[in-house]
N, C-alpha and C positions, 0 to 999 in steps of 0.2 A: 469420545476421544478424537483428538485432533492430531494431524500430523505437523508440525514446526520447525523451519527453517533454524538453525541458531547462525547465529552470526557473534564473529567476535573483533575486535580492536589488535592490530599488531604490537606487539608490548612496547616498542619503541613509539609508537602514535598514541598509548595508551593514557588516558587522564588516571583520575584518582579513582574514578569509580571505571571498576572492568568489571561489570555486570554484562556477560551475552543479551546480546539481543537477538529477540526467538519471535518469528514472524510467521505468523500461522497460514495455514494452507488449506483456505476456506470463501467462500462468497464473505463481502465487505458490507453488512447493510447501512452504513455509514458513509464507505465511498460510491452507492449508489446514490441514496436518499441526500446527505449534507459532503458532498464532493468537494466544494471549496474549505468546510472544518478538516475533511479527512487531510486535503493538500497539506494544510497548513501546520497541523497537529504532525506530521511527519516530514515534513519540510519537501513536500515534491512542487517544489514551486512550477516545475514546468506543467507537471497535471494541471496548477492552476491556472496558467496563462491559458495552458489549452482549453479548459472549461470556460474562460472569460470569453476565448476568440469563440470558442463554440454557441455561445447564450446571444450573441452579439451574430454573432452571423446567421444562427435561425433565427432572430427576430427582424432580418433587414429579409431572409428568407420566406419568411410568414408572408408577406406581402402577394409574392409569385406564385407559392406552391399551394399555400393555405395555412391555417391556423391545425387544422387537424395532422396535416402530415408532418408542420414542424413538431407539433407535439411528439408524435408518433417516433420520428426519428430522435429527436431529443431524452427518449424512455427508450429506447435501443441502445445508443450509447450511454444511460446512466447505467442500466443491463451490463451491460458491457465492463465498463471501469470496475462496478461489483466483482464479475470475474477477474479481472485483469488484475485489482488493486493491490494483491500478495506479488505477482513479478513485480511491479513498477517501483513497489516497497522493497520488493531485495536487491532488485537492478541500482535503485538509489544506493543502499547501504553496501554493495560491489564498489561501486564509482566513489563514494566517499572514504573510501582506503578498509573499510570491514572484509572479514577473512573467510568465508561461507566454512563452519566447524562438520556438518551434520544435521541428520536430521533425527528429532527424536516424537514420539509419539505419546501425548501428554493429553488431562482433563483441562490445564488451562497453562497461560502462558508464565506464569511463576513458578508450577511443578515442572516444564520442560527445562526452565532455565534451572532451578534446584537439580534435577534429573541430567542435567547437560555437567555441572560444576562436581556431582557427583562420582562422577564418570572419570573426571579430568584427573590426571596425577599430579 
């Protein structure tokens, strides 16, 4: 069981599909392992600039520090985004006019939103 941010659309901003979206509260092995699909599959374009200036700036780093420690820090911050990637996912969908509903506690991200719509009157 996972616990699930929902988010929803203000009715006046609302397209045709007002489907919650329910952002789980869990490590990302997707925003660790393939960072720049996760950016883009949810549109954190700044994650991705930050992951470009970061790939880019340890490898003029590699030079100075070494091959092993760029590595090292580079597997720190993929670490890292892992944790982070459920904020930076809801801080996006704050900033994009979404409504934070609740939080509910689901086997997966379709039963939280069924379980969320449920709820609703």
């Amino acid at each position: 069981m996972t616990l699930y941010s929902i988010f929803e659309k203000p009715q006046a901003k609302a397209a045709k599909d007002r489907a919650p979206v329910a952002v789980p509260e869990r490590f990302s092995w997707l925003a660790m392992l393939l960072t720049p699909v996760y950016a883009l599959f949810n549109g954190l374009w700044l994650l991705l600039l930050f992951w470009i200036a970061l790939v880019i700036g340890l490898a003029f780093a590699s030079r100075l520090i070494g091959m092993d420690a760029a590595s090292s820090l580079y597997l720190l911050v993929a670490v890292f985004l892992g944790f982070e990637a459920p904020a930076l996912r809801r801080d996006w969908l704050l900033f994009r006019g979404y409504q934070w509903r609740g939080d509910i506690i689901a086997a997966g991200e379709d039963l939280a939103q069924r379980d969320y719509l449920s709820l609703k009157p």
